[in-house]
C-alpha angles and dihedrals in degrees: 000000000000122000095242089061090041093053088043084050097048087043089053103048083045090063093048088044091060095038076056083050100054083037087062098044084050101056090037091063091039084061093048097048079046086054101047089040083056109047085045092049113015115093119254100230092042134259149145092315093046084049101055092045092047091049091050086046084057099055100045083049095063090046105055083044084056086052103050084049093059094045085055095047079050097048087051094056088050092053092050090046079049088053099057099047 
């Protein structure tokens, strides 16, 4: 592999990893608005309402797991492409 398609490589995971990175900002702060909108409108003791936040935190949660997965994958092959050089 030539150094030229390992530094387009490297320059191309590095974007992803950045558009990951603003991925991961953006679900962070999503949590933290479900969080606020829960503690203001879910009932104390649970219920429906409590149900339905905790299931959408969940969610997010597992997102944001599935993100910081890739950004590691990525990091990896960064590392590899680092490596060679």
């Amino acid at each position: 592999m030539k150094i030229t398609d390992i530094l387009d490589a490297k320059l191309n995971l590095g974007m992803e990893h950045m558009d990951l990175e603003h991925e991961q900002k953006g679900i962070i702060e999503e949590l933290k608005q479900l969080h606020s909108e829960m503690e203001e409108e879910a009932e104390p003791e649970g219920g429906p309402i409590c149900d339905q936040y905790a299931d959408a935190i969940w969610r997010k949660e597992h997102e944001l797991e599935e993100t910081v997965r890739e950004m590691q994958i990525i990091s990896d092959k960064i590392e590899e492409l680092e490596n060679l050089i």
